[in-house]
C-alpha positions as CSV (number, residue, x, y, z in Angstrom):
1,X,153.4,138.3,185.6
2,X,152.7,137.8,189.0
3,X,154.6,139.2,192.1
4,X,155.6,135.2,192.8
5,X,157.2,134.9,189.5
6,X,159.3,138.1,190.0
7,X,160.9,137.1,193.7
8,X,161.2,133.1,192.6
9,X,163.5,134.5,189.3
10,X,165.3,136.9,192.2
11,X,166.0,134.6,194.3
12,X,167.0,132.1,191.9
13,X,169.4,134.6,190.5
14,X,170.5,135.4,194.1
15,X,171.7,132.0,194.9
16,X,173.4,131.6,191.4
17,X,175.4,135.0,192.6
18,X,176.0,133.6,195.9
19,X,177.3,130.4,194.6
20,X,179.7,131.8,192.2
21,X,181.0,134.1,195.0
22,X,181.9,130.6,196.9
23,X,183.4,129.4,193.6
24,X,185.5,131.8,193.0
25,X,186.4,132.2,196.7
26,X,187.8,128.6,197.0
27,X,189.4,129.2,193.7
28,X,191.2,132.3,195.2
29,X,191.7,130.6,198.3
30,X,193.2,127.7,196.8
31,X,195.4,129.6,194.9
32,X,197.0,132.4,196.9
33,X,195.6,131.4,200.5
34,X,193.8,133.1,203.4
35,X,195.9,135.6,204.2
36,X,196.3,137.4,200.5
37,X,192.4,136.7,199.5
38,X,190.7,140.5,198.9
39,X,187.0,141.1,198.6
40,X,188.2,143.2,195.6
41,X,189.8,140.0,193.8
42,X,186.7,138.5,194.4
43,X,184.5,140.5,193.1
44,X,186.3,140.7,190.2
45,X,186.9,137.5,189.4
46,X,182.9,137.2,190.4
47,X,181.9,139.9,187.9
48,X,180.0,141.6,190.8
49,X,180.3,145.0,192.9
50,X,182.1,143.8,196.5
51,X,178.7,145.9,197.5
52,X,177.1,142.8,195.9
53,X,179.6,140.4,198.3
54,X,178.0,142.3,201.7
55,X,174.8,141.5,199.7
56,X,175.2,138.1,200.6
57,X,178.2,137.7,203.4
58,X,178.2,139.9,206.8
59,X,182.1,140.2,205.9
60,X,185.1,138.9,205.0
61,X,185.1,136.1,207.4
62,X,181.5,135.0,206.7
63,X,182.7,134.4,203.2
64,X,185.7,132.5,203.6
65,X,183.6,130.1,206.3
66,X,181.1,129.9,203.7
67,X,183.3,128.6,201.0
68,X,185.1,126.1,203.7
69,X,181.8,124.5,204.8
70,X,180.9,124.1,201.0
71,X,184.9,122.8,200.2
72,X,184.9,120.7,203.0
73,X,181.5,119.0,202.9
74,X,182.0,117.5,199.7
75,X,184.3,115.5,200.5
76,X,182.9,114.8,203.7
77,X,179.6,113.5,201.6
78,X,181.4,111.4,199.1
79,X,183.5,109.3,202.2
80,X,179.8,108.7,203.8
81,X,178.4,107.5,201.0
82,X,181.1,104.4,200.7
């Protein structure tokens, strides 16, 4: 197996993670709001370490801009497109 092969599955598997952590953030987000969302709950919910959060997000506040940009531009897309 070739060193490509190895860091194309990793980074595959990193954006799946990263992803999910999105998912789940809006989810949370959605549910209980800004101001009670937890990197804990998160993680949790995530299945990850909040180690694994940092991972991919400088901090709390990257996160939860990440997941409005992704929750945000959908529907942004979908109104162009008409």
């Amino acid at each position: 197996m070739s060193d490509d092969a190895v860091s194309d599955g990793a980074g595959a598997e990193s954006d799946s993670t990263r992803e999910r952590l999105i998912e789940v953030t809006i989810q949370l987000l959605d549910e209980r709001g800004n101001h009670a969302l937890r990197l804990a709950d998160v993680a949790r919910e995530a299945g990850v370490a909040v180690s694994t959060i940092y991972a991919h997000f400088r901090d709390r506040t990257d996160l939860v801009a990440a997941a409005r940009l992704v929750q945000f531009r959908a529907p942004a897309e979908v109104a162009l497109e008409m």
